[in-house]
C-alpha positions in Angstrom: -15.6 17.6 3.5 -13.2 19.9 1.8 -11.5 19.0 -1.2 -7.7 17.9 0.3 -9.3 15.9 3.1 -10.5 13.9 0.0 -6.9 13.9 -1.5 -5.6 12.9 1.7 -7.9 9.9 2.2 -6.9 9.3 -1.5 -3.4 9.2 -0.7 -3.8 7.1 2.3 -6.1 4.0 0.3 -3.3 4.5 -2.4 -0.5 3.8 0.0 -2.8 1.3 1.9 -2.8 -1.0 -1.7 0.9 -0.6 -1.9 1.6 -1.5 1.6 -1.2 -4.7 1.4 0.2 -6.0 -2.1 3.9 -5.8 -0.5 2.0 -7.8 2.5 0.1 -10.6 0.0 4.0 -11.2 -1.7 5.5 -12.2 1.8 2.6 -13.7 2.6 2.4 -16.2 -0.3 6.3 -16.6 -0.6 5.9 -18.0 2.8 3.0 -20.1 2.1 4.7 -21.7 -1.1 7.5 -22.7 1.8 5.0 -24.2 4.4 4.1 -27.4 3.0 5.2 -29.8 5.2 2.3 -32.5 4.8 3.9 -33.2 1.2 7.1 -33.8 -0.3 9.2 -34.5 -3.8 7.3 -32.6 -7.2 4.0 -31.3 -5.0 6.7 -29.7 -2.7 8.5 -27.9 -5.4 5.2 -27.2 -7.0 3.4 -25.3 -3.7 6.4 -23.5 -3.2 6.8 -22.1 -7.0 3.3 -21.6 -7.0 3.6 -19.4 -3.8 6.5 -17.8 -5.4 5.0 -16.9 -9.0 1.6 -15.2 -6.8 4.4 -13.1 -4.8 5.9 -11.9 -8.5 2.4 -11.3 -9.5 1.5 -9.1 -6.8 5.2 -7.1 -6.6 4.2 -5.8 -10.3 0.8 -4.8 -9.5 2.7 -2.9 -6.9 5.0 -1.8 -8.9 2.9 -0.3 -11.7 1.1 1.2 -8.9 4.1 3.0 -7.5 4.5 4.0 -10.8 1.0 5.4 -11.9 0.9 6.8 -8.7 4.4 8.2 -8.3 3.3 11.8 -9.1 0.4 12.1 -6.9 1.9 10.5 -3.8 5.3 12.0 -4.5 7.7 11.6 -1.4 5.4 10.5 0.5 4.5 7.2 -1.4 6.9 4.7 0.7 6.0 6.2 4.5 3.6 6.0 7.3 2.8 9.4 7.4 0.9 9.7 4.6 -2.3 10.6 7.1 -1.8 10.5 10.4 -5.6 11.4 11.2 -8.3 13.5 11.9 -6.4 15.7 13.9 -4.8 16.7 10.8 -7.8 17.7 9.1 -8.9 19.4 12.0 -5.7 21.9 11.9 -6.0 21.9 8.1 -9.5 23.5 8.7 -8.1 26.0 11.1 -5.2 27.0 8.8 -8.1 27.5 6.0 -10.0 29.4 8.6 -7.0 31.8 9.4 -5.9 32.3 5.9 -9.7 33.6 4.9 -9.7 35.8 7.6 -6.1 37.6 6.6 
């Protein structure tokens, strides 16, 4: 495996994380919100529980986006970070036809 099929696959976990963590924050926000088998203070409890989780994992993503800002530049926010092997296949034959030039 050549060196920038390894950044890419980089790339693509590190956007992976940023996308899951942005997942896990809706996720509990909305779990903190679906208790209806109690009511009154274990209500309001669930659902600020649910909500301070959420907080907890937007910063995580946020640092991330932060440490990681430089290396996934532009591309940091989008789905088309890797879109597959083919690409690494027509990476390989751009590295073929630049060693033979």
């Amino acid at each position: 495996m050549r060196w920038h099929e390894e950044v890419r696959l980089l790339r693509e976990e590190m956007r992976r994380v940023l996308t899951f963590l942005e997942w896990q924050a809706t996720w509990w926000v909305e779990l903190g919100e679906r208790h209806n088998h109690v009511d009154g203070p274990h209500a309001e409890g669930l659902c600020a529980y649910g909500h301070r989780q959420a907080s907890i994992r937007k910063a995580i993503q946020t640092s991330f986006e932060r440490q990681w800002g430089g290396v996934l530049g532009e591309d940091m926010n989008t789905e088309n970070v890797m879109l597959g092997p083919e690409i690494a296949l027509q990476d390989e034959e751009d590295d073929s036809d630049n060693e033979m030039a």
